[in-house]
NUVEXPA-679310 format. One record per residue (C-alpha): x, y, z. Coordinates in steps of 0.02 Angstrom, whole numbers, plus 50000, padded with zeros to 5 digits. Example, Ala and Ser with C-alpha at 12.3 -4.5 7.8 and 13.67 -1.06 7.14 Angstrom:
<rs>
<r px="50615" py="49775" pz="50390"/>
<r px="50684" py="49947" pz="50357"/>
</rs>
This chain:
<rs>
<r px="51398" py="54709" pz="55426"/>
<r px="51522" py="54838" pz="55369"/>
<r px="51693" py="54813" pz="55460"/>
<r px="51861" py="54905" pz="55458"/>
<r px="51990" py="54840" pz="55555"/>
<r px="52144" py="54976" pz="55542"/>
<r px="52339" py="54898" pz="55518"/>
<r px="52412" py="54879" pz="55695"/>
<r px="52252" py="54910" pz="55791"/>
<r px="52204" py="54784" pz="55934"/>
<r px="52017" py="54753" pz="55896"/>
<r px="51901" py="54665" pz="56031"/>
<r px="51746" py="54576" pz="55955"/>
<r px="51650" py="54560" pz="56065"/>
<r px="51459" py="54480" pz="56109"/>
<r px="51359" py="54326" pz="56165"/>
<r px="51381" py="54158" pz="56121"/>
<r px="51291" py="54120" pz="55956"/>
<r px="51309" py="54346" pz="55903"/>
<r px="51415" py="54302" pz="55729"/>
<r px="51579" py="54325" pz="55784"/>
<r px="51646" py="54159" pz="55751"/>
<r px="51568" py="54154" pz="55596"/>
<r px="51653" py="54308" pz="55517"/>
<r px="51799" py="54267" pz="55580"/>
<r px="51782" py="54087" pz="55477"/>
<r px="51737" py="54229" pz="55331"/>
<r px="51886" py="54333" pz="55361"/>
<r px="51987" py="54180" pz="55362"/>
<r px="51906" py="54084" pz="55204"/>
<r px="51849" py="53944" pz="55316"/>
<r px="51662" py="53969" pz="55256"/>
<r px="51629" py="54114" pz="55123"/>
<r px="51496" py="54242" pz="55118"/>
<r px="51326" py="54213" pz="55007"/>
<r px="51378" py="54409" pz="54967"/>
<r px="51474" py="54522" pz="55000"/>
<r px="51660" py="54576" pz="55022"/>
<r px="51809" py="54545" pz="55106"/>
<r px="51974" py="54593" pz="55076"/>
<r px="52115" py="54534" pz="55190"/>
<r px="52290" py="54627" pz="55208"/>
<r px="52239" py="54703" pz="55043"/>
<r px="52219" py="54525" pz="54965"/>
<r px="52048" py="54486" pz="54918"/>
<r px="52046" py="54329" pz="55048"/>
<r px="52163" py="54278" pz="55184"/>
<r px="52197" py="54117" pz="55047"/>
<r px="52336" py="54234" pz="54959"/>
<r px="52398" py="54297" pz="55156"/>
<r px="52375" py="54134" pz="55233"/>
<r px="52581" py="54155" pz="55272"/>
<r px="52542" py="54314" pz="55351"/>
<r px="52402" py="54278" pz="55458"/>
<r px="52417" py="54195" pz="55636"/>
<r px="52247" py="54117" pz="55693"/>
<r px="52210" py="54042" pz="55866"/>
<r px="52026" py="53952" pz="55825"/>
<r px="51870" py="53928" pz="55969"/>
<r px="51900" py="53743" pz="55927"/>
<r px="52065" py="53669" pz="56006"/>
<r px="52184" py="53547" pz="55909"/>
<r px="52367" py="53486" pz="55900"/>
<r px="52430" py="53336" pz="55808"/>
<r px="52440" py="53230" pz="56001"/>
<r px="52544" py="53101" pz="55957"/>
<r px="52678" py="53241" pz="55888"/>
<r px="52815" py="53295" pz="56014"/>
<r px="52773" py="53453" pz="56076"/>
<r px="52934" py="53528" pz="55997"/>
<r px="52906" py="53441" pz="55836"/>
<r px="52745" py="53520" pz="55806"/>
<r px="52793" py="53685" pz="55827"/>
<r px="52921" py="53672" pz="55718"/>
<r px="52836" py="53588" pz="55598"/>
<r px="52690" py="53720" pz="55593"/>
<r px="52822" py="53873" pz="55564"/>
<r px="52895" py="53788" pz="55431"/>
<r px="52742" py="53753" pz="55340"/>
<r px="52687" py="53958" pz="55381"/>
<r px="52877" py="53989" pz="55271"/>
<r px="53021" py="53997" pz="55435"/>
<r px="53174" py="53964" pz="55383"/>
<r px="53259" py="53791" pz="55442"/>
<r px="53407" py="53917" pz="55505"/>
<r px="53279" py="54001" pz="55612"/>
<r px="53155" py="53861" pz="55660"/>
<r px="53226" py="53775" pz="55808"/>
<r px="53286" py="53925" pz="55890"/>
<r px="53136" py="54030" pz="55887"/>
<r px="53001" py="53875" pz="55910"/>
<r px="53140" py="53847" pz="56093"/>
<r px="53139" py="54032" pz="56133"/>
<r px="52937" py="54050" pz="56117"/>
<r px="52913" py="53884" pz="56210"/>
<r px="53034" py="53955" pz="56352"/>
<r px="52926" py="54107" pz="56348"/>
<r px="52767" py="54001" pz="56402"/>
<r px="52832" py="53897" pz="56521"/>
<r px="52839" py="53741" pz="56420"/>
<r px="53019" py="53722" pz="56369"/>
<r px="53027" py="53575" pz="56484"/>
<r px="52905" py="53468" pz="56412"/>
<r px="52969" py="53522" pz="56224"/>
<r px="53005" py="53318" pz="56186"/>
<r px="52820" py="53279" pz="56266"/>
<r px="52705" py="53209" pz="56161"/>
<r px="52550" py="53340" pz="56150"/>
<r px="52421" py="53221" pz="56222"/>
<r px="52520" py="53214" pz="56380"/>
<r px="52498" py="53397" pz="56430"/>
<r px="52359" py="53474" pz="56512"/>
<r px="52217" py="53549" pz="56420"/>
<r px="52287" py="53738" pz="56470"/>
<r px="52476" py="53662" pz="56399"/>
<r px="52393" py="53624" pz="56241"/>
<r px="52310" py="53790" pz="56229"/>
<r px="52482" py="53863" pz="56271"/>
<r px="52554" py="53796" pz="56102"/>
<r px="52433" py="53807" pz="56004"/>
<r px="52449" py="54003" pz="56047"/>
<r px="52653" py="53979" pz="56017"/>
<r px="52591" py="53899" pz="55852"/>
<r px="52482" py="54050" pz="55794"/>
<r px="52631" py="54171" pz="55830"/>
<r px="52778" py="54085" pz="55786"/>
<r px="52812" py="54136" pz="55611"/>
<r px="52771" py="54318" pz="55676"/>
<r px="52605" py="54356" pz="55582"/>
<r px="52549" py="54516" pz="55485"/>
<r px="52359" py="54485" pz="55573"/>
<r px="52341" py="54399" pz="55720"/>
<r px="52172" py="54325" pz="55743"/>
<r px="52108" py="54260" pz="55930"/>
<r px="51965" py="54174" pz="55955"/>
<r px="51914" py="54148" pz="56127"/>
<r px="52099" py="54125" pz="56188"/>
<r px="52080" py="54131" pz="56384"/>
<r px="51969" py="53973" pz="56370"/>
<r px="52003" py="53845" pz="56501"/>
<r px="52176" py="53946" pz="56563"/>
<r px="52203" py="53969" pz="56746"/>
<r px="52240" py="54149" pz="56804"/>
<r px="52421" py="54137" pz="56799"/>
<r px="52413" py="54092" pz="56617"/>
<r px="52281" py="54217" pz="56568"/>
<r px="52394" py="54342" pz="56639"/>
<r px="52544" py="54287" pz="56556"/>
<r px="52438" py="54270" pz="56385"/>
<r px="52367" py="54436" pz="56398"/>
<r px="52549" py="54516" pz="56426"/>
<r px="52620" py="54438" pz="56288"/>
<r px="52436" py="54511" pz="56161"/>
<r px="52521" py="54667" pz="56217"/>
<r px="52674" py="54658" pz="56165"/>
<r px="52653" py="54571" pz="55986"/>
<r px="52540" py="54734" pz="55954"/>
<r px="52662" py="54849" pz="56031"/>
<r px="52759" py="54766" pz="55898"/>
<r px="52636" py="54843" pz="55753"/>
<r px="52525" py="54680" pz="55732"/>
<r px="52363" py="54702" pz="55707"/>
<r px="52270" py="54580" pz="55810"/>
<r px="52070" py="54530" pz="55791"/>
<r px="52025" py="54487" pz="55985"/>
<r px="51859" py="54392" pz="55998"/>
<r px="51772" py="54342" pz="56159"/>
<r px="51624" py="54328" pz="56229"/>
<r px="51682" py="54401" pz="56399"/>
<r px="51687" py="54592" pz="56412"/>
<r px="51795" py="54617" pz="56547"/>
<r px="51935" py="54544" pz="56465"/>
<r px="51921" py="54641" pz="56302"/>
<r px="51914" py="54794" pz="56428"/>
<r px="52104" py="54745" pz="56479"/>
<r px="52155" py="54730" pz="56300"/>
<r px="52085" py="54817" pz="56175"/>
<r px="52094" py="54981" pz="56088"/>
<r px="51932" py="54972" pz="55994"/>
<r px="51770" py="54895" pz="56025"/>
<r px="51663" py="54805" pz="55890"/>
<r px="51506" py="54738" pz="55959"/>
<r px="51381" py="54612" pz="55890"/>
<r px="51207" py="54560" pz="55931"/>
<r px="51092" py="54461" pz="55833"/>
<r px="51213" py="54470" pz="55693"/>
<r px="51222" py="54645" pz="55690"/>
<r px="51379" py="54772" pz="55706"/>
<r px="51304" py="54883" pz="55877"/>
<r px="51461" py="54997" pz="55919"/>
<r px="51628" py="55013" pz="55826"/>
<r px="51723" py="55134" pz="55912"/>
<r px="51882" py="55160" pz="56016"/>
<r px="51839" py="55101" pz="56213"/>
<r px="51845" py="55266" pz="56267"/>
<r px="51736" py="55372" pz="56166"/>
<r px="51616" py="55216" pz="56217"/>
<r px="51603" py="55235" pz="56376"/>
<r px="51591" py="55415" pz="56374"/>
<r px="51430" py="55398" pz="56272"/>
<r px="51348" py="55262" pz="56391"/>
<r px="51408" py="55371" pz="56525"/>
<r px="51283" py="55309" pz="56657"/>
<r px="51316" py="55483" pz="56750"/>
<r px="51334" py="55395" pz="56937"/>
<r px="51470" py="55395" pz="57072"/>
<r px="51539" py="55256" pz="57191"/>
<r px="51508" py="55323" pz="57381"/>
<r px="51573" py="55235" pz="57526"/>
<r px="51535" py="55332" pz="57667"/>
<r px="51610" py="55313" pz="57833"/>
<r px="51476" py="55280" pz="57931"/>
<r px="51391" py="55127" pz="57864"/>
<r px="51210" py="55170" pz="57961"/>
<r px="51198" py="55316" pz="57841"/>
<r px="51011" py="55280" pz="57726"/>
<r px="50959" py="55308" pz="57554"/>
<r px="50894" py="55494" pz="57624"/>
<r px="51047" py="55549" pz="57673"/>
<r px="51101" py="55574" pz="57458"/>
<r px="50931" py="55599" pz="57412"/>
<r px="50913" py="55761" pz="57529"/>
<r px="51055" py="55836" pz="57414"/>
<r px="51008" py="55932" pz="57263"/>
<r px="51041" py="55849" pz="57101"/>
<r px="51034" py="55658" pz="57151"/>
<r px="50914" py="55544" pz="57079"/>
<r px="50943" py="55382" pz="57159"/>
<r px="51031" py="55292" pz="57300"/>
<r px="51069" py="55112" pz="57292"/>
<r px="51155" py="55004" pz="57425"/>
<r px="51309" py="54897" pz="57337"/>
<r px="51430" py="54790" pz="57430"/>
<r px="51560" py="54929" pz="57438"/>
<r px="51445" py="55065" pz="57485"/>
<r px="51307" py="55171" pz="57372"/>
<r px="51293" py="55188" pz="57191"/>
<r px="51231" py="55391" pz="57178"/>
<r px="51139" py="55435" pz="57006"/>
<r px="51127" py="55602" pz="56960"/>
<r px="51033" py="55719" pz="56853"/>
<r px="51066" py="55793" pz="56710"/>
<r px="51095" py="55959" pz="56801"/>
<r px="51225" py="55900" pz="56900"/>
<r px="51404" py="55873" pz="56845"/>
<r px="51474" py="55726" pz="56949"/>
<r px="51634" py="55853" pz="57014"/>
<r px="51498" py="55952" pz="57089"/>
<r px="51401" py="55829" pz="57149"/>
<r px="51559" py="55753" pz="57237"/>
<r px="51580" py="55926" pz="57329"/>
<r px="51392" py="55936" pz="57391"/>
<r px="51409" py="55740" pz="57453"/>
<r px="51553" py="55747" pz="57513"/>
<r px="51527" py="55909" pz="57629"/>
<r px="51370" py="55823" pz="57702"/>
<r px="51422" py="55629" pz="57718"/>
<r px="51594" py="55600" pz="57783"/>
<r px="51664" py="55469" pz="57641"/>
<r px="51811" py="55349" pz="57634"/>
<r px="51789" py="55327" pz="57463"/>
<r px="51695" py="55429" pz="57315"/>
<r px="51735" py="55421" pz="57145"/>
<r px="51653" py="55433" pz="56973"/>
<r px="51587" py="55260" pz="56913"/>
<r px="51664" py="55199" pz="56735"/>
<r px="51525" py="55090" pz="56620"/>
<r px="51573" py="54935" pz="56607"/>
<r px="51554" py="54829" pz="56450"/>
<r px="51438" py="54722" pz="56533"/>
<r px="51337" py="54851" pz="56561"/>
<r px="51343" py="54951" pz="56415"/>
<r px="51300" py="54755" pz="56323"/>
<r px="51174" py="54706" pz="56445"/>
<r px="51106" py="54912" pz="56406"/>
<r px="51092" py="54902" pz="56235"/>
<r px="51003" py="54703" pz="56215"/>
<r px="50882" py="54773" pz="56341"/>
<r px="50848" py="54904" pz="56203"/>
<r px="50833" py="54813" pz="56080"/>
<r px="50708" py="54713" pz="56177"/>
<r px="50609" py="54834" pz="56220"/>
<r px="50590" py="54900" pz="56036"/>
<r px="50580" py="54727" pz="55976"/>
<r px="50427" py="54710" pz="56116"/>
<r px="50368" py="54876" pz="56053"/>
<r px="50343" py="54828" pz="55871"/>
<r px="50264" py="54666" pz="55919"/>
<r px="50118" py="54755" pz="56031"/>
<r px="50098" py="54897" pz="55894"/>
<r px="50100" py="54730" pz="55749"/>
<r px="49959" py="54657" pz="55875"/>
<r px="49857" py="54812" pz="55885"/>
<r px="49845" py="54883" pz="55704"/>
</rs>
């Protein structure tokens, strides 16, 4: 896999459970090393001589417990090269900025599992890292947290660091990311910026909520240019032919079925993922029969 991760990007890397992604991440950090290969980390030849300068949230959880919550965070920006000057006042400020500056003289094995996960993300950012690595970091938070989280992803790479965003669920890559890198199988199946992605798995299909909800399937398939009609819980899903630009199509629909809502349907991740396995299946199924028959 050949991967290029540009300085101050926000990568998502994304895929199923078991795709690779933790494992090059354990690469890119020099947890496990490659049988060949290379890697070269903030133009270091491993993240060993930029350990300093890297910030890395695991999949696996861990704090000292029996350290005071405080304590530890100190303790891990000192050992990442913060200043004593500095320490106290920027471990408080971060902890204030989670919502855990009350329990800062708790021992860790008191909090919550979402209150560990909470500074162990403080502990990842505190000596304000070069690359920023994030490995499944909504785990086990509730929404309130994931939201406050995600807002603060934003702003350390509004800040210009570049941040490696791994999970396995699509949707929240979608909220986050600039550019996509996809595995499956082990394999790199899209590197590109989310937008020129969905534009090339554009499924060419509109949202249509008409108002009256006894309208049938024949109602859009009696206009010129639409392929299929499918009931959703919102309304119809409309696919269109080739022929048929989906502004158009909106006109012709629209003029003919009074709607409350219509608008052009975005790919999702999901589906663009859940698109491209069933692919590969298919080919995969497709060399096995052909194998069989010669």
């Amino acid at each position: 896999m050949d991967l290029v991760v540009p300085r101050g990007s926000l990568h998502g890397f994304i895929g199923p459970n078991g795709a690779g992604k933790t494992t090059t991440i354990r690469m890119i950090m020099s947890i496990i090393f490659p049988d060949r290969g290379e890697l070269s980390v903030l133009g270091k030849p491993s993240a060993i001589d930029s350990k300093d300068k890297i910030g890395y949230l695991p999949e696996e959880r861990g704090v000292y417990k029996k350290m005071k919550v405080l304590a530890f965070i100190k303790y891990i920006a000192k050992l990442k090269g913060v200043s004593d000057s500095a320490v106290h006042k920027r471990a408080m400020g971060w902890l204030e900025r989670v919502g855990l500056s009350d329990v800062a003289q708790k021992k860790c094995e008191e909090l919550s599992k979402g209150m560990q996960q909470k500074v162990q993300f403080v502990a990842s950012v505190i000596h304000e890292p070069e690359l920023l690595i994030l490995d499944e970091p909504f785990s086990g938070l509730d929404p309130v947290n994931m939201r406050l989280l995600r807002d603060l992803i934003r702003e350390i790479s509004d800040s210009g660091t570049t941040i490696i965003f791994s999970t396995h669920v699509m949707t929240q890559a979608e909220q986050l990311c600039d550019n996509i890198v996809m595995i499956h199988n082990g394999q790199k199946v899209l590197d590109d910026p989310l937008d020129q992605i969905r534009s090339r798995f554009d499924p060419r299909a509109l949202l249509f909520e008409p108002r009256d909800s006894t309208v049938d399937a024949q109602r859009f398939l009696a206009v010129q240019g639409i392929e299929s009609a499918d009931r959703t819980d919102a309304g119809w899903e409309i696919r269109l032919t080739d022929g048929l630009e989906p502004s158009e199509a909106i006109s012709k629909l629209s003029s003919q079925i009074d709607a409350v809502r219509v608008e052009v349907k975005r790919p999702s991740l999901e589906d663009i993922f859940v698109q491209i396995v069933e692919d590969d299946f298919d080919a995969g199924e497709l060399a096995e029969t052909m194998g069989a028959a010669s």
